[in-house]
N, C-alpha and C positions, 0 to 999 in steps of 0.2 A: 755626324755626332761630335766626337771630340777626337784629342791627342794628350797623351799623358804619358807621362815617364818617372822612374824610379830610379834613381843607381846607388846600389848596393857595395860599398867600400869594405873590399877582405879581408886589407892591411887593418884597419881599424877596427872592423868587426861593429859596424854600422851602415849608416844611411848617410852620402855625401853629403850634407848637409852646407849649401851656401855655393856649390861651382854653380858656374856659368852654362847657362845652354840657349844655344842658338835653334832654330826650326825655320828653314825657307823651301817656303812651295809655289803652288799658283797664286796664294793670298800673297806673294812677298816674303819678307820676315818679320820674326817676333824673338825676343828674347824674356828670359825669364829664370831665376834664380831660386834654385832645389831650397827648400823649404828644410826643418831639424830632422824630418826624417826621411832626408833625403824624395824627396817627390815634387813633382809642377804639373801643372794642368797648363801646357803649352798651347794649342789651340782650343777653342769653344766650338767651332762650326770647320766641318773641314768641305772640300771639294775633292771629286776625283779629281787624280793626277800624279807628280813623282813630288815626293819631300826629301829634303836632308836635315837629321839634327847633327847638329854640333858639338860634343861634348867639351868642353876646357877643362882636362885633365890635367895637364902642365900645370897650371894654373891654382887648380886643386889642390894636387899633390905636393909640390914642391918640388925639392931636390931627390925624395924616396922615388917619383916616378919616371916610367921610360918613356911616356907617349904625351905627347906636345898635346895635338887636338885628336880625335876621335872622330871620323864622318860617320854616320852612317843612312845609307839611301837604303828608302823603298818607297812601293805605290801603295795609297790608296784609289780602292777599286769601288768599294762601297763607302760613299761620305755618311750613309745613315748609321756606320757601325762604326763602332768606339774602338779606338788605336790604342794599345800600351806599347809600349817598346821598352823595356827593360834593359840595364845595364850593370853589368858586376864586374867593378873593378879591382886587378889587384897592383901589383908595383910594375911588373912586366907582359901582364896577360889582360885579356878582356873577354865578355861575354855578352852578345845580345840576340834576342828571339822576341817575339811577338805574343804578348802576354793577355 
């Protein structure tokens, strides 16, 4: 089905609207940049297997943050079922679950 992510900024009390996010699995990579409310439709067709997205929270943030880049791994097991992976950032902490 697909892959889709949101990250929700705490400090601002928003949606990160415009970081950077990476996504490499068995397709390769793709990159793609969070929309004003904070959201991307990173892949359209996924495959089983393991992904990494990449957060650029650095990058993001500025100088208010403490985390450069963000990994985070998991599998897809079912390619017909749709991925969200969520992300809530704040200046020192982070949050992600499968949405």
């Amino acid at each position: 089905m697909s892959l889709t992510t949101h990250v929700l900024d705490i400090v601002r009390g928003g949606g990160a609207a415009g970081m950077q996010v990476e996504v490499t699995g068995p397709h390769g990579k793709a990159e793609a940049v969070l929309d004003d409310g904070g959201r991307a439709v990173l892949l359209a067709e996924l495959v089983a297997g393991s992904y990494e997205i990449l957060f650029h929270a650095g990058a993001y943030q500025g100088h208010v943050g403490f985390y450069d880049m963000i990994p985070v791994r998991f599998i897809v097991s079912d390619p017909a079922a749709h991925y969200h992976v969520p992300l809530v950032l704040g200046a020192f902490g982070y949050s992600t679950y499968r949405g």
